[in-house]
C-alpha positions in Angstrom: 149.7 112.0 35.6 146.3 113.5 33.9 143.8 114.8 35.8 141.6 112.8 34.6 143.9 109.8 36.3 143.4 112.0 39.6 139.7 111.9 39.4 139.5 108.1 38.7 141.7 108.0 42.2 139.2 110.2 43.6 135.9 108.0 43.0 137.7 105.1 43.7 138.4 106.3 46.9 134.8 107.7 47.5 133.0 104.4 46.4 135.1 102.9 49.0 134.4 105.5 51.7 130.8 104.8 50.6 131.2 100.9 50.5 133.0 101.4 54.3 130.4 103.5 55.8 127.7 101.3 54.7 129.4 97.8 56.5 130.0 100.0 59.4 126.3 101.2 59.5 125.0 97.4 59.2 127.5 96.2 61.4 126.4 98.8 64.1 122.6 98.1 63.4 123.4 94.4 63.9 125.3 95.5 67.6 122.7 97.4 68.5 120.0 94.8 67.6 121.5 92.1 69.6 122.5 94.5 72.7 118.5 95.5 72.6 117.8 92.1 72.6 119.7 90.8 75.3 119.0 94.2 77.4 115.2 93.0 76.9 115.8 89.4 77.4 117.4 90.6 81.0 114.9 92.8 82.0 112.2 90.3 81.6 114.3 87.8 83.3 114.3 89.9 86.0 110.8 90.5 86.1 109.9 87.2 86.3 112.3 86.7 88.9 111.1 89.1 90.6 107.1 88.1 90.1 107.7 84.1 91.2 110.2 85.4 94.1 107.3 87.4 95.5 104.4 84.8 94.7 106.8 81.7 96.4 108.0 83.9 99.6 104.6 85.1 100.4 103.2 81.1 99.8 106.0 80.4 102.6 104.6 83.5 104.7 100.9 81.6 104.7 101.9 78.5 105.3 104.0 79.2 108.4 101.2 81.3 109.9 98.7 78.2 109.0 100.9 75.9 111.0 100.9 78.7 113.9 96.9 79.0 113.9 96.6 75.1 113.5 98.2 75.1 116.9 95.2 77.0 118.2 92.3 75.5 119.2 90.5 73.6 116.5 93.5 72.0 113.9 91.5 73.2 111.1 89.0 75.8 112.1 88.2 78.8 110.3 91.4 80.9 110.8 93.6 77.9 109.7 91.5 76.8 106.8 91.3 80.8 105.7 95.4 81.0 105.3 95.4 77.5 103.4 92.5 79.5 100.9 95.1 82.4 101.0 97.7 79.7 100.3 95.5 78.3 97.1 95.1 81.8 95.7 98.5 82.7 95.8 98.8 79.6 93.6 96.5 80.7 91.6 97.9 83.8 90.8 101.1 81.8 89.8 98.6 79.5 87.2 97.7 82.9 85.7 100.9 84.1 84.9 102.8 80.7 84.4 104.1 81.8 80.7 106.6 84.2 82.6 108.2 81.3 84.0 109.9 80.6 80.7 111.6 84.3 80.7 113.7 82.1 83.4 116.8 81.1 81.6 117.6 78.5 84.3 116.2 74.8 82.7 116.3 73.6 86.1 115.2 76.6 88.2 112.1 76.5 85.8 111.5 72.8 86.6 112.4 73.1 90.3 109.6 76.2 90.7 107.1 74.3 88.8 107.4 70.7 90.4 107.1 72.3 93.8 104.0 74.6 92.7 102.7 71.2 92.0 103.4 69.1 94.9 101.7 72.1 97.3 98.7 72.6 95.1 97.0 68.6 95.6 97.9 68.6 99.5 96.3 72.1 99.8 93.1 70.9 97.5 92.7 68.1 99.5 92.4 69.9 102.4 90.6 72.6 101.4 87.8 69.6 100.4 87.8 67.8 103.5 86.5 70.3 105.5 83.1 71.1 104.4 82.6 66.9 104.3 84.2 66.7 108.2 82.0 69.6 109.4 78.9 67.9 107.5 80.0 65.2 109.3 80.3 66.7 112.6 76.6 68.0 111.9 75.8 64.3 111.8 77.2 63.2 114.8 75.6 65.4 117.1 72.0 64.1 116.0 73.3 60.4 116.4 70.9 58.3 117.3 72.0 55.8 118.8 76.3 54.3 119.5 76.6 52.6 116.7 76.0 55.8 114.6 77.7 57.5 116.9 80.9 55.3 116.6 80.7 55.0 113.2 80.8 59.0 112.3 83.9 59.5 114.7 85.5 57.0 112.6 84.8 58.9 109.5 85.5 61.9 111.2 89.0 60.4 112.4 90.0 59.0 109.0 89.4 62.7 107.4 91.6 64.4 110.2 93.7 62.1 109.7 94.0 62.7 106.0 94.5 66.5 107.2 97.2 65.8 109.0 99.1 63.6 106.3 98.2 66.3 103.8 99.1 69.5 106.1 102.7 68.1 107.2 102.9 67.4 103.2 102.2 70.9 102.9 105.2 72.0 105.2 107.4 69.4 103.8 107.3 71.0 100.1 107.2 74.5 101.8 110.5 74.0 103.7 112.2 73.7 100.0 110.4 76.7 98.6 113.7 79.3 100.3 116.7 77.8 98.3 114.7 78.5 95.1 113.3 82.1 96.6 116.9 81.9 97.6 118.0 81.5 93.5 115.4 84.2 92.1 117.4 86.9 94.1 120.4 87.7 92.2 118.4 88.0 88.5 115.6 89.6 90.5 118.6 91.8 91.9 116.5 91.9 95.0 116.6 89.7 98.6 113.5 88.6 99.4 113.8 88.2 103.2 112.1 91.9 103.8 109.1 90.1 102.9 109.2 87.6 106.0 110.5 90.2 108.5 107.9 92.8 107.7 104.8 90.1 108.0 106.2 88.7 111.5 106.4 92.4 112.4 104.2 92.9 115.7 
């Protein structure tokens, strides 16, 4: 066989070495692409997780210590009605960062979160404005006039504590089913959120 036969074998076997190399480097890129990706897609899954598990178990936190300071003195003084304002800015914070919640790969985790975000925001609005218009109200009462004022502003005053009432066992209701979903963030936040309630009830 000619030399020249030998050096035919010889680029033939380079271009293939080339043409080899090459798939190998795209298939790699492509790997490495898609292992990025779904490192990333993780990580922010566990961020969020993380973020909604801390917002939802310190909402639980406030509520329970609203329902121990409404069982002191007034129902809804100024000590109970400052947790539910705690309470509403928590949820707030969750508003502001509500985009995260689709990092959540969980369809249903992401609905359960949301609907229950929802059914504690209207109670705790409600009961946040009744009680400027029941202390307003209380105002009134002690200037009555006469008895039929008089009986006419403890009505009102009984129909809006009574509106309290419905809205703050509401409250408690929808905060009872906030753990088994705190209870779901924890493995993709890789992180048990029950430190948070044993470090607040800490004396």
């Amino acid at each position: 066989m000619s030399a020249d036969n030998f050096g035919f074998l010889t680029d033939q076997s380079t271009l293939w070495a080339v043409v080899l190399g090459a798939l190998l480097a795209t298939i790699g890129g492509f790997v490495a692409t898609a292992l990025e990706r779904y490192l990333d897609r993780r990580e922010r899954e566990r961020n969020a997780a993380l973020f909604f598990g801390e917002v939802l178990s310190t909402l639980a936190i406030i509520v329970s210590f609203a329902q121990d300071t409404r069982k002191i003195g007034e129902p809804y003084g100024p000590i109970t009605m400052r947790m539910i304002g705690s309470a509403r800015r928590e949820i707030e914070i969750y508003d502001r960062n509500r985009e995260s919640l689709f990092h959540l790969r969980d369809a249903e985790l992401r609905a359960r979160i949301q609907t229950l975000v929802i059914r504690l925001t209207m109670p705790l609005d409600a009961l946040i404005e009744a009680a400027p218009e029941k202390a307003a109200l209380q105002s009134q009462l002690r200037l009555a006039r006469d008895n039929a004022e008089q009986s006419h502003l403890e009505s009102r005053i009984a129909e809006i504590a009574a509106r309290q009432d419905t809205g703050f066992t509401f409250v408690l209701e929808t905060a009872a089913q906030l753990k088994p979903v705190i209870g779901a963030l924890e493995p993709l936040a890789h992180h048990s959120f029950d430190r948070l309630d044993r470090i607040a009830r800490e004396r």
